[in-house]
N, C-alpha and C positions, 0 to 999 in steps of 0.2 A: 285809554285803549290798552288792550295787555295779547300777548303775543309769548311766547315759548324763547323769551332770549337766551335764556338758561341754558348751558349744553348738556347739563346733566337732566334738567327737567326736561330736553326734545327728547333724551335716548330711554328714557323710563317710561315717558306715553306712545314713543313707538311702540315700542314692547309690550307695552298693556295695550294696544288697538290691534295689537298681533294675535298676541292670545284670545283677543274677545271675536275678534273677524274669522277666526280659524276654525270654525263652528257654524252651521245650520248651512243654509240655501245657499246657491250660485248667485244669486241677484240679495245683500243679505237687506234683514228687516232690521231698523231704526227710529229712537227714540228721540223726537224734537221735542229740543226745550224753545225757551221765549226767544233764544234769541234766532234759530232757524225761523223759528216764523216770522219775526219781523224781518228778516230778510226777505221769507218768500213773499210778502205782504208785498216789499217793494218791488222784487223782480214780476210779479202779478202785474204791475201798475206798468211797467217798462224796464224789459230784461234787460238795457242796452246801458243800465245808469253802472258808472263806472263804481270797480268794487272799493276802490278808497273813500266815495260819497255814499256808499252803503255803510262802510265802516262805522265813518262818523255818524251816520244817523240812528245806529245801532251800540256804539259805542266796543266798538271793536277793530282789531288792524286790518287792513287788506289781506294780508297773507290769513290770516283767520278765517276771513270772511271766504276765501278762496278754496280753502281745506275745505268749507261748509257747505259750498256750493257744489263743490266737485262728490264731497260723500253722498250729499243729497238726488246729484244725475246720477249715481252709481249704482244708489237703493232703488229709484226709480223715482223718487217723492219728484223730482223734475221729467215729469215726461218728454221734454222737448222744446227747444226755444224756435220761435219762427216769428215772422212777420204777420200784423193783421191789417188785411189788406177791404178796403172799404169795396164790396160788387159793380156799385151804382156809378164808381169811379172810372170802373175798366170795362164799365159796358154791360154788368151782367145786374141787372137793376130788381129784378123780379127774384122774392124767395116765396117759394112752396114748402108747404108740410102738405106730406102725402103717410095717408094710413093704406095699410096695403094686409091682405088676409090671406093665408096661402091657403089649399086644398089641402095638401098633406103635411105633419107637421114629424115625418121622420127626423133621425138624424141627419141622415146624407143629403136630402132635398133641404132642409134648413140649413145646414152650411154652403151648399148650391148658392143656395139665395143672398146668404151674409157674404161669400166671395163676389157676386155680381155686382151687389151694391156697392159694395168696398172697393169692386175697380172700375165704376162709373167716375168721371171727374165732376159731373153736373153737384151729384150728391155728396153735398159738404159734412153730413151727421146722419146714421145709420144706427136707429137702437131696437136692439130685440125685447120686445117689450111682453107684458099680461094684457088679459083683456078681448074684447073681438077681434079687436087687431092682433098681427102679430109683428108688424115694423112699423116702425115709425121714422122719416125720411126729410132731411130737410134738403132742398134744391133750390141751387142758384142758376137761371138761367138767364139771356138776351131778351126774349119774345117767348110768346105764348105760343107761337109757332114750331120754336124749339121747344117750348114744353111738350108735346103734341107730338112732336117726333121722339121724343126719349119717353112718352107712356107708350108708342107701340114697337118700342124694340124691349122695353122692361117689362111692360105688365102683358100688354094683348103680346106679345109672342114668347110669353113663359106659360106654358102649359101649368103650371103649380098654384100659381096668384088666383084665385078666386074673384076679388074684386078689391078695388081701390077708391079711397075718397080722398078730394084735392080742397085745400084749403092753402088760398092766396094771402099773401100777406099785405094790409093795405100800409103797415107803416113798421119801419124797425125800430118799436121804441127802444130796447134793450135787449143788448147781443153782446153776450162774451159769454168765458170758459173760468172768470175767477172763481175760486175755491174760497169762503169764509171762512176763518182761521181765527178770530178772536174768541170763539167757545173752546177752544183747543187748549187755550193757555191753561184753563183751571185744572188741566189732567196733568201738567208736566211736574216729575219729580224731581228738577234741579234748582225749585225755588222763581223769586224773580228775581227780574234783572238787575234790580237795583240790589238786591240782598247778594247776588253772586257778585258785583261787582265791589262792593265793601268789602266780600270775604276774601277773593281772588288774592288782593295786594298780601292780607296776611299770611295766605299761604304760602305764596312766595316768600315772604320774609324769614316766616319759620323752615321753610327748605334752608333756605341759604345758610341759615344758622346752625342746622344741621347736616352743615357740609364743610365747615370749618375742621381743620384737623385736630386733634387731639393736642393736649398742651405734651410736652417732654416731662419725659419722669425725672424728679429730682435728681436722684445716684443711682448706680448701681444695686446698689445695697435693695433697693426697692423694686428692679425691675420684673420679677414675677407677679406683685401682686399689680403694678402696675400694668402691666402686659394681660394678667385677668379681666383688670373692670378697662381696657382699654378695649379690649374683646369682646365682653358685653355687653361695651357701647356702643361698638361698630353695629350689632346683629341688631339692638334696641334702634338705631338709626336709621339702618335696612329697613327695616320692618315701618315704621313711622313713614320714611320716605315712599316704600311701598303705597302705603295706606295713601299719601296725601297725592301721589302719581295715578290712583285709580280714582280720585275725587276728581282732580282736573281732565283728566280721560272723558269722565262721565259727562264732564259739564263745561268740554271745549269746546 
């Protein structure tokens, strides 16, 4: 596992995640490598697994995994963590896809419609779609009965809706919201995991070694030229340090 113990390597990837965040949109845009995904991979499976047992399954510390989690709700790559809660259990056992075709398909009557859907509770998934249809609707209800009443407060008493067609579902073979993420890996530019994790240790090491101070100059006799190449070792180290501060930036 590797983590920012260093106090010179945390104050250098502040500063480089400062300058790179200080640029573009309010909500900003971000570049996941392998091991964000194998994170979201497992938070997909059950958000609630503690982040030290993501750590280790990913090969990274808690407080890593934590920075990664939180950049990722920040970008928006996590839309929201909630609960999923099975219908059939709480009584609402019956789900409908309902295709629905408006008369007019302006601006303002179309957002009309995407607000009414949006604040019905029945309707779980609302997408505005191509095609004859123009929505597409999934609904959980009790009864058929309660279907029956939520088609004539939605469609028969919306002057817009054209007409509807209802499709019952006899079984729920497969229901969820996961996103597939293992074609994703091949696009990421920080390697894989196993190669960042060989390299990671050496760049530390080579930090470290380039944080050592300078030996003492023999005598006096020699302290300007000393005090020269001791000056453009410091600016050669700056620079080095820089460069190996924007590597682990990139690919923490």
């Amino acid at each position: 596992m590797y983590d920012e113990n260093c106090a010179c390597i945390r104050w250098y990837t502040l500063q480089v995640c400062f300058v790179r965040s200080s640029f573009g949109e309010d909500q900003p845009r971000i570049a996941l490598d392998s091991f964000d995904l194998a994170i979201l991979k497992i938070l997909q499976r059950d958000n609630a697994t503690p982040q030290r047992t993501i750590g280790d399954a990913v090969n990274l510390s808690a407080p890593a995994v934590q920075r990664r989690i939180k950049r990722m709700e920040e970008a928006g790559v996590i839309a929201g963590n909630c609960a999923i809660v099975d219908p059939a259990k709480v009584g609402q056992p019956i789900t409908i896809f309902v295709e629905v075709e408006v008369v007019s398909e302006t601006a303002e009557l179309i957002d009309a419609a995407k607000a009414e859907f949006s604040a019905t509770p029945e309707v779980q998934q609302c997408y505005y779609v191509t095609g004859e249809a123009d929505f597409i609707l999934v609904i959980v209800v009790a009864t058929m009965a309660d279907y029956e009443a939520l088609t004539r407060r939605l469609f028969f008493g919306n002057n817009n809706v054209k007409k509807f067609r209802t499709f019952v579902a006899m079984d729920r073979v497969k229901v969820g919201l996961t996103v597939p993420l293992e074609a994703s890996v091949s696009t990421l530019d920080c390697g894989s995991g196993r190669a960042r994790r060989a390299s990671l240790p050496r760049a530390y090491s080579r930090l470290r070694r380039l944080l050592r101070p300078p030996p003492s100059p023999p005598s006096s006799a020699g302290t300007l030229r000393s005090g020269s190449v001791t000056t453009s070792a410091s600016f050669g180290k700056a620079s080095t340090l820089f460069g190996i501060a924007m590597a682990l930036t990139k690919c923490s």
